[in-house]
N, C-alpha and C positions, 0 to 999 in steps of 0.2 A: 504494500500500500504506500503509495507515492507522498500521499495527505490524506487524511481523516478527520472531519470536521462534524458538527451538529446537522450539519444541514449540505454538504457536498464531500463528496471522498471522488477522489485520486485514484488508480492505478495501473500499473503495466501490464496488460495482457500479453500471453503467449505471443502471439505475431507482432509483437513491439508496440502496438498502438495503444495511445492512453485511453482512457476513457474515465472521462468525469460526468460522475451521478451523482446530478439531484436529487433529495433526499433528506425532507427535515424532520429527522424523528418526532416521534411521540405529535405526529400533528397528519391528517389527514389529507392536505393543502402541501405543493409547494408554492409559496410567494416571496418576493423579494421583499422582504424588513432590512433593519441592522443586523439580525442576525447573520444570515446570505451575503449581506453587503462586506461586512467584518472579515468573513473567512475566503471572499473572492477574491482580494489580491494574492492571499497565501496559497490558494489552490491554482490559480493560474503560474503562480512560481514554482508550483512545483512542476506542472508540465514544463513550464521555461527550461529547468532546470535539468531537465532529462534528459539526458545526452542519446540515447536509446533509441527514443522516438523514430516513428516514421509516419504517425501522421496523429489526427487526436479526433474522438467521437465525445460528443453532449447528447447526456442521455437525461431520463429519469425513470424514475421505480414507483413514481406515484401512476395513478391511471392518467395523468395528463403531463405537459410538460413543465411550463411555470404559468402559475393563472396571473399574473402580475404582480403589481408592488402593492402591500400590506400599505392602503392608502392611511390607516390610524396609526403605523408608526412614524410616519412623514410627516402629520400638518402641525407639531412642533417647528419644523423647521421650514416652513410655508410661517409662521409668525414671526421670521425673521427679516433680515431686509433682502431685499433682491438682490443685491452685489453676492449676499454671506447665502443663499439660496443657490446660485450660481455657480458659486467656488462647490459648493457640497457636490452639486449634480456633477462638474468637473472630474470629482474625483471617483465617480463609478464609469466616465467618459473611457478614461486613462485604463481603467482597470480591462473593460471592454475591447480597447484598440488595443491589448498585450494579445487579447485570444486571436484579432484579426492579424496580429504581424508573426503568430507562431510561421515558422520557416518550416511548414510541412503542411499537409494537405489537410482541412477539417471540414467535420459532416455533422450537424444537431440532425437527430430524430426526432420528431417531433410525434409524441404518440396519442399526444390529447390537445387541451385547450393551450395553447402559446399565445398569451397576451396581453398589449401596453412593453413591460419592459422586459417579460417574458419572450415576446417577438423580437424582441429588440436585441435581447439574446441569442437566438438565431440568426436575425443578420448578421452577425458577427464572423461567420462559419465562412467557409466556401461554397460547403454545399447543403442542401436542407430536404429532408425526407420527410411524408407526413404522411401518417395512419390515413385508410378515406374518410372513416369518420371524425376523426382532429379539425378544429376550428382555429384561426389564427386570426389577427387586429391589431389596429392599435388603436384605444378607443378613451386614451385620453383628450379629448378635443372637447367629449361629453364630460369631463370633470371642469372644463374650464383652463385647461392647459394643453401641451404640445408635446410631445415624445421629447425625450431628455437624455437620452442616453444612446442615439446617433441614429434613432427613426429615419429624422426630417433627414439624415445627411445620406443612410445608406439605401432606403428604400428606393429613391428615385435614381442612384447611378444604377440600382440594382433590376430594375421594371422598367424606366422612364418616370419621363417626369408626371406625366399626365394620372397614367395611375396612383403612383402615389397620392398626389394630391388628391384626388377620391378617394382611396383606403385613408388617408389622416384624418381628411377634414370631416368624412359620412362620421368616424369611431365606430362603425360597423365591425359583427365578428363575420370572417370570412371563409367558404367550404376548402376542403383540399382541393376540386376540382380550378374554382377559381384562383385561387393562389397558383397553379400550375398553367394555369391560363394565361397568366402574366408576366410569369419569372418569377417570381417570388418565393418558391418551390423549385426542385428539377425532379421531384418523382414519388407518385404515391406508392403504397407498398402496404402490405398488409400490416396490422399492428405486431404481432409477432414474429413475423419476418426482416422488421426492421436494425433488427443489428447484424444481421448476417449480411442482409442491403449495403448497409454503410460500412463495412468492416470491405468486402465485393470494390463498391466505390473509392474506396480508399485504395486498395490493389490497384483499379484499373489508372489513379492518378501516377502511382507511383511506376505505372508500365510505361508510363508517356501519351496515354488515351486521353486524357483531360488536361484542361489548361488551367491548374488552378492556381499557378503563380501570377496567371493575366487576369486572374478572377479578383483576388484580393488588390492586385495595383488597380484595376476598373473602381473598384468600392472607394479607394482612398483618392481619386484624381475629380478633377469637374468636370461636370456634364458636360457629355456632347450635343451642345447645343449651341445654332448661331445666336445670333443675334435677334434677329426677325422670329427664329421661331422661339426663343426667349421671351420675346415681348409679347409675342401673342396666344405660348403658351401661359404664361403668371398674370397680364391683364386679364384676359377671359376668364380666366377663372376666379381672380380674386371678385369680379363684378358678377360673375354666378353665384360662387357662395356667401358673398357679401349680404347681397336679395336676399338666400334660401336661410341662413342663420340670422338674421335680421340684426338690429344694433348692440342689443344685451348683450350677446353672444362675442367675444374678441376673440376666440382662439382660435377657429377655423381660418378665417384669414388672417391671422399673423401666422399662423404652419404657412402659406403659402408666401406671404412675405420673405420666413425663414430661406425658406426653398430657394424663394429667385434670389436672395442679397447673396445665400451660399454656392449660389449655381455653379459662379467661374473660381470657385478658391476649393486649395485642397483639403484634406481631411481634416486636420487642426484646426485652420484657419475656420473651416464649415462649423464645427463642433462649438469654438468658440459662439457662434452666432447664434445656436440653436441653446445652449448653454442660456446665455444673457436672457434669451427670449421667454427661456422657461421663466427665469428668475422674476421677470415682471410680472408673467401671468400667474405665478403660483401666487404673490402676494396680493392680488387683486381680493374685494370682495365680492366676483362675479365666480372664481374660481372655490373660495370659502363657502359659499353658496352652494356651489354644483356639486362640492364634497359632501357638501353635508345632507346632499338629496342622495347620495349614491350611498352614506352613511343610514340615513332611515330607512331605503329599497331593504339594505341586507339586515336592520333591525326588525320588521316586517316578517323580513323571509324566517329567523332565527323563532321568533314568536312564532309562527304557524308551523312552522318543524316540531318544537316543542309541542305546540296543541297536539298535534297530529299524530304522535309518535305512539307505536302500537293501532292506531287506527283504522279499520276494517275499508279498504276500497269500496264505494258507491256506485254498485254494481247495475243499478237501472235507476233512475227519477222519473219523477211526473209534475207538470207544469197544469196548472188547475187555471184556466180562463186562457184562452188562448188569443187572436190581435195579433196587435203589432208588438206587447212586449210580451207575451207568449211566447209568439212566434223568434223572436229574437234569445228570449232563453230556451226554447228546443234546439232552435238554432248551434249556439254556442254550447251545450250538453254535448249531441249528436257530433259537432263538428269534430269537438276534442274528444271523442271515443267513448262517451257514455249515453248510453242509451235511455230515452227518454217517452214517456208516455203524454201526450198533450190531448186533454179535456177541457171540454166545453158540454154548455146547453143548448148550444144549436148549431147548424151544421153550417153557415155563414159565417161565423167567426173561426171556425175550425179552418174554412177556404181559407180564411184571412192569413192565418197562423202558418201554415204551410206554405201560401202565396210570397208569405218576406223569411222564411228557411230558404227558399227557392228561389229568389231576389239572390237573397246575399250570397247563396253558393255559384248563382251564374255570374254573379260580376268575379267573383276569386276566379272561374273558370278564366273568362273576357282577359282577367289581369295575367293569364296563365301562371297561377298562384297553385292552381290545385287541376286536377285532370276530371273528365267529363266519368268516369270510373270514381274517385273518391268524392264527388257532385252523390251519383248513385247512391255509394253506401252510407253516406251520410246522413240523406231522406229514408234511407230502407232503415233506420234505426229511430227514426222518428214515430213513436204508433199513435196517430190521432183519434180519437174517442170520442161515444156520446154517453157513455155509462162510465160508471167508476167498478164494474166487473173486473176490471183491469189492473186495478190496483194493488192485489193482495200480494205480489211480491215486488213491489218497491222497497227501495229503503230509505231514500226522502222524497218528498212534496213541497213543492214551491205552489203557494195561494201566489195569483196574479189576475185576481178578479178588481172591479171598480175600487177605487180609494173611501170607501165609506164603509164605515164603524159596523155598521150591523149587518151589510149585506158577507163582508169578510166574517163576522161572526157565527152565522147562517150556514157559509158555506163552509166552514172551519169545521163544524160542529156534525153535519153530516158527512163530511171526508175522514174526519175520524175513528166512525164508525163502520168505515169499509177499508181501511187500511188495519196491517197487523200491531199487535199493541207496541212494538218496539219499533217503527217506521218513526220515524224523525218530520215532524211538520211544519213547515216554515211559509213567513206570510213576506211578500212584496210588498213591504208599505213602506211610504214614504214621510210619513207624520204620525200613522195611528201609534198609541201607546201599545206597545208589546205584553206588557201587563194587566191591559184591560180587555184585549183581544181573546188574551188565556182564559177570562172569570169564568168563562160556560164549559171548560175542557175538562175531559174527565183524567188527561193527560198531559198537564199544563206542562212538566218535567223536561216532555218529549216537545215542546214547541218552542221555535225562537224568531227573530225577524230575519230575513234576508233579500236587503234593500240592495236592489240593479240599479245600477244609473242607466239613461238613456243617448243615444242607442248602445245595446247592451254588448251588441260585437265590438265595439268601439271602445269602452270605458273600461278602464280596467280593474277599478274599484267596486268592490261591494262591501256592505257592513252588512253584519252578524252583529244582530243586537239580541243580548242579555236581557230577559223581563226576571219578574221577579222569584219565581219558581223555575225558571229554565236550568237542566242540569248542564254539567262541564261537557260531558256526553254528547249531549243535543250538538252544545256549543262547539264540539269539537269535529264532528260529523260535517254538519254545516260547512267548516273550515274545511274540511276535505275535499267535500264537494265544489266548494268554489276554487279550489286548487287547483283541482282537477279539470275546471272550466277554463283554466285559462287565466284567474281572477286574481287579484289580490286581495286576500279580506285583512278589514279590519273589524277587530271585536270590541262594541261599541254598549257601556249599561244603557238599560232604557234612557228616555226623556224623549218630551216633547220634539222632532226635528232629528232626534236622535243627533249625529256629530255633524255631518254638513250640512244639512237644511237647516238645523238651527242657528248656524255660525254665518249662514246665507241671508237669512232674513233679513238679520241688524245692518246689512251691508245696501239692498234692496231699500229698508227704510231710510239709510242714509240719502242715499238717489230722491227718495221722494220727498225728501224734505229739502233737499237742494232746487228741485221742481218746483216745490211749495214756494219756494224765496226767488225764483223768478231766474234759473240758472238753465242755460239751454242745453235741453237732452244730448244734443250732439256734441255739442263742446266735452260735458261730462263724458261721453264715450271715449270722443280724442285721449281724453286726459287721461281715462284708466286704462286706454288701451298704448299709450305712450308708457306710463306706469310700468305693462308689462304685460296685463289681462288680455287674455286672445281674443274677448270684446265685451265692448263698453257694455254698462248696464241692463241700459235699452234695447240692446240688442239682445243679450241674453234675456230678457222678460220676452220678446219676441219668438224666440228659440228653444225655449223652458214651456213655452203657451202660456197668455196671461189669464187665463182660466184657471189652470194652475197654479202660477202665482198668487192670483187673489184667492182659491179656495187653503191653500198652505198658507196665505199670509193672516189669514184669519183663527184657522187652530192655532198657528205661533201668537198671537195678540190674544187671544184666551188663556194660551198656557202662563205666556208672562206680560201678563199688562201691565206692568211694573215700565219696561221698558222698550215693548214690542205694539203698543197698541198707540197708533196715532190720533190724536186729537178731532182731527178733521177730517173729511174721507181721503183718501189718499189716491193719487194718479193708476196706481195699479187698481183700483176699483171703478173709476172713474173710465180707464178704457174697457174694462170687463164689460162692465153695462151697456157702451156702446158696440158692444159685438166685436171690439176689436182684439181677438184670439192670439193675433201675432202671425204666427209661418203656417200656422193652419187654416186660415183662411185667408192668409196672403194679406193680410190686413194689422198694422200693430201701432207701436212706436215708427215705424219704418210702412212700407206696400212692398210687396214683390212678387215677382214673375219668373218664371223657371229661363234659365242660361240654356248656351247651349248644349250643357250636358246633363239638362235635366235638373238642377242644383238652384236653391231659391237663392234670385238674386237682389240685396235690398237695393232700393231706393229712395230718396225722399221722399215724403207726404205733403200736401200742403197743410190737408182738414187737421193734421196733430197741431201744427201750432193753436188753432180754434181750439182743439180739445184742455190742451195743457191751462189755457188763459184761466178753465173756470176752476182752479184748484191753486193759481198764483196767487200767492196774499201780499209780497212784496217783491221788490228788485232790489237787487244787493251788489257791493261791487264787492267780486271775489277774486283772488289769484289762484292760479291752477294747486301749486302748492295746496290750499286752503281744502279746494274741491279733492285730492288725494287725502287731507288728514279727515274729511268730512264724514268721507266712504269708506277709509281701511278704522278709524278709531271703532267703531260699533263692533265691527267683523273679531278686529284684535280681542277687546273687552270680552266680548261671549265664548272666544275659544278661552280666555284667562278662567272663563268660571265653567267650562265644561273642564278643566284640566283640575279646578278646585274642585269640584265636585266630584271627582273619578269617577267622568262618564267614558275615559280613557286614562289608559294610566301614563301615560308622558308626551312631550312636546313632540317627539317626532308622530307619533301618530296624528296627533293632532294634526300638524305642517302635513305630512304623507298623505291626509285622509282629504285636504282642501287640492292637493297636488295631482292628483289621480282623480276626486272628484268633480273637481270645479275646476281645473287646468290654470291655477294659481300660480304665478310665471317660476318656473325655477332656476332663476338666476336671483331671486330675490327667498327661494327654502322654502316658502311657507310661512303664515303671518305670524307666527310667535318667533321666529328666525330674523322676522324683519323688526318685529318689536323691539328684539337686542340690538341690531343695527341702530333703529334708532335713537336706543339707550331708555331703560324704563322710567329716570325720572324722567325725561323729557316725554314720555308719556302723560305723565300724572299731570305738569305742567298744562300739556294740550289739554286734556279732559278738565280743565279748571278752566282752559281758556272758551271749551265748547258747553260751561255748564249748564248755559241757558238753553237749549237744544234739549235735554231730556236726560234720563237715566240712564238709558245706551251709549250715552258719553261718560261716563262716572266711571273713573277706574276702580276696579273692585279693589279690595281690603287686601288681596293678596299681594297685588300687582302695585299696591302704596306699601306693602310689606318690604318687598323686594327692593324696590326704590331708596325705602329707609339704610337697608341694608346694602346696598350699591352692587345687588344680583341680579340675574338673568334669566331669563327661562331655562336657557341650557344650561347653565350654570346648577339649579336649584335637585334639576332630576336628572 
């Protein structure tokens, strides 16, 4: 053994080639930490150091290769300054250019996931083998930063330039097929096979068959590229993905920036450039952000592992009221491989129900996403129904009948009596109390909520709400099943709105009281949709159906009229009345008519400014600034006492559940992420400065707690 480490060993094999395995004991995972970091330079010296050699293989012993960098032992040093972030990333630079100047021939296998700096590890090699099922990437761009450790420099001598810039800037993970598609790869090979491969490969370099001493000067020289096609490979493309990541977003075009500044310099010089680059965008708070959304993704995952652990696969479902959101959760059941029973009381909304499975599986076709064969088996696993004969071996029930109290209790009440006594029965609501739904069940144990958002192929959140006799059981089933859909859940205690429609409303009544004081609907959009919001208020009451709106805005002003219930009638009731639905009847805040692809497209109205007049009570001069604290203070305040009250147990669900919900911008975490941003006293301050406004401005007791105490959301849990 050449080196033996915690996490990589050393040694000379029989036929003289090294080979260094990855391999970090006692951990499941390889990923780059300090740990890996620590013992890279001394395991690369020891290959250096081996006179022996004839050529050097990267392997690993995990089922994959390196899944990336341990991003939580890094954003210590993301709080430093950019220059001292810089020098750090330098020195894993350094360590990486020892592997690419070994004076002998090397080949990474790559037998699983290679990704971020993991990949980045592979380029280092001459040559790169990958299992077919192995994914590779580099998919730092989505944290807010740029490959650091010679992505930006070696990918594109190694593919060209063009692809790279696509692999950097998408942070897509990529097939073996495509990676060999491009260069990026030279050979897939089966998983088992692959060190016999590379040991093979190695031989033939050292026969004279390979050029692999042209291979590594290629990697360390600049591109071949003139001039002309320089300028119009880096232009075009920084104004493509300029558009497609919009302005929150800096890292995708600065990777492309990287690219062209290092195009004409060689390896060091390149390195240096990609170096610097990181070093800004790590300290950024757009990058602090996108960590911290990638941070709640895998606290999410970790929680529903844990619920789920021992829990029995959901081997059939049934969908109770069928439509359009029926139809969307057969949909999504059937797509992802569980078979699902869809009922109704009449044989028109059962069309309905199959009509938008059959929708959504022909446009996957159209996208050639999926083949006209798993189109088939995916409806042949949908069984639609007008009895509940059917029912007796399911093992959950999703209610998805009308949003009203009694008719769900009705139906609740006789599907329990035709399912077995340990089927799992879950209701689709989106306001009703989950605890008052249970009062008539004779198995309240077995019941919990489980709120889709809309449209439900699309969203990728659901909450699993707790009532008050629901078991872990239930709860955790539940969690299965959404798991298994494709879903993220969150598990959310009762309450009124339960986690995001409750935290929505305050935000909505903000809007209407901005309305009320004479602030124009579209400005307000501009403004939250400059913010971050992928659209303005109005738009979403248009988009949500203000039928909707006002029948939810109403159970919220009941549950808490403390701070939910407006004085005066409010604009959301005021277009109710006048029939104006929003995108369902093409009538709203906005009018629209279908685009060329079918897609409603807004336009302005004239009759809403008439409508809005009779709900103005004054004109106020506001600045945007003012209209952002208007609309995020309420939103913040309600998730501060949904987090007090353990309607969930911490901030990132909280943030997670508006982020996946409500499509909450994630460049700015999630609103208690932003509430730290902009520091809690100055919270407390605003809600002083807004107190004439109402209760929904008053920062609760915790969040004056915290302030006293000079803490944080994330700070506190």
């Amino acid at each position: 053994m050449l080196y033996q480490g915690k996490s990589i060993e050393v040694e000379l094999i029989d036929n003289k080639i090294v080979k260094l395995t990855f391999d970090i004991k006692d951990s499941g995972a390889n990923v780059i930490g300090e740990l890996m970091m620590s013992e890279f330079p001394d395991a690369v010296a020891a290959i250096d150091n081996c006179q022996e050699k004839v050529g050097v293989i990267l392997t690993s012993n995990k089922d994959h290769f390196i899944f990336g960098a341990d991003i939580t032992e890094f954003l210590p040093h993301f709080q430093k300054s950019a220059e001292e972030v810089s020098e750090w990333i330098s020195r894993m630079q350094s360590t990486l250019d020892k592997i690419e100047d070994l004076n002998v021939p090397t080949v990474t296998l790559i037998n699983g996931f290679a990704l971020g700096g993991g990949m980045e590890v592979c380029l280092t090699t001459d040559y790169r083998l990958i299992a077919p099922e192995a994914k590779i990437g580099l998919p730092e761009t989505k944290l807010g930063i740029i490959p650091g450790w010679g992505g930006t420099v070696r990918l594109p001598r190694l593919c060209g330039a063009d692809h790279a810039i696509e692999w950097i800037t998408s942070g897509k993970q990529w097939s073996a097929e495509d990676a060999l598609k491009i260069g990026a790869v030279d050979g897939i090979v089966a998983k088992d096979e692959l060190f016999t491969a590379g040991v093979e490969l190695i031989s033939r370099c050292l026969e004279g068959g390979m050029k692999w001493q042209s291979r590594k000067e290629e990697k360390k020289s600049p591109l071949r590229l003139s001039d002309v096609e320089k300028a119009m490979t880096f232009s075009t493309s920084k104004a493509f993905v300029a558009n497609l990541a919009g302005p929150h977003y800096p890292a995708p075009v600065k990777a492309i920036e990287v690219m062209e500044k290092a195009a004409n310099m060689k390896r060091e010089e390149a390195l240096k450039v990609e170096s610097e680059a990181f070093g800004i965008l790590a300290t950024t708070d757009v990058a602090e952000c996108l960590v911290q959304v990638f941070l709640g993704d895998q606290y999410l995952k970790r929680l529903s592992k844990k619920a789920t652990k021992g829990v029995d696969k959901i081997n059939k479902a049934a969908v109770l009221g069928a439509g359009i959101m029926g139809g969307g959760i057969a949909y999504q059941s059937a797509y992802k491989g569980t078979p699902i029973i869809m009922k109704d009381i009449n044989q028109k909304a059962i069309d309905l129900g199959l009509s938008e499975a059959t929708k959504l599986l022909s446009k996957m076709v159209a996208r050639k996403k999926i083949d006209e064969t798993k189109l088939a088996n995916t409806l042949n696993i949908i069984d639609p129904t007008l009895s509940y004969g059917d029912m007796k071996d399911v093992d959950l029930v999703v209610e998805a009948v009308v949003e009203n109290i009694e008719v769900k209790k009705k139906v609740l009440a006789e599907l329990e009596d035709q399912v077995e006594k340990d089927t799992i029965l879950t209701s689709n609501t989106s306001t009703i109390s989950i605890t008052d739904l249970a009062k008539d069940l004779k198995r309240p144990e077995n019941f919990c909520g489980m709120h889709f958002f809309n449209p439900v192929h699309r969203m990728p959140l659901v909450e699993v709400i707790r009532g008050e006799k629901t078991s872990e059981e239930a709860i955790n089933k539940t969690v299965k099943y959404a798991l298994q859909m494709g879903k993220t859940p969150i598990v959310v205690n009762d309450c009124p709105g339960f986690l995001v429609n409750r935290v929505l409303f305050p935000y909505f009544n903000g809007f209407a009281l901005l309305i009320k004081d004479g602030v124009d609907y579209k400005r307000i959009d501009k403004v939250m949709e400059k913010f971050g919001w992928p659209m303005g208020p109005a738009y979403l009451l248009d988009v949500v159906g203000i039928d909707t709106g006002s029948h939810a805005a109403k159970i919220m002003a009941d549950c808490f009229p403390d701070r939910m219930k407006l004085e005066d009638k409010s604009i959301i009731n005021v277009m109710y009345e006048k029939k104006r639905l929003g995108q369902k009847n093409n009538l709203g805040f906005y009018k629209y008519e279908l685009d060329r692809k079918g897609k409603p497209k807004k336009l302005e109205d004239e009759a809403t400014a008439g409508i809005i007049d009779q709900v103005v009570k004054k004109q106020i001069e506001i600045t945007d600034q003012e209209i952002v604290e208007r609309m995020m203070l309420p939103m913040i305040f309600e998730c501060a006492r949904c987090l007090e009250e353990q309607i969930v147990s911490s901030p990132q669900e909280v943030d997670m559940g508006l982020l996946l919900g409500l499509g909450f911008p994630p460049f700015r975490a999630g609103a208690l992420k932003y509430a730290d941003t902009l520091g809690i006293q100055n919270l407390v301050e605003l809600s002083q400065k807004y107190s004439d406004l109402g209760n929904m401005y008053q920062a609760t007791e915790g969040v004056k707690k915290m302030a006293s105490e000079n803490k944080s959301f994330y700070q506190t849990k």
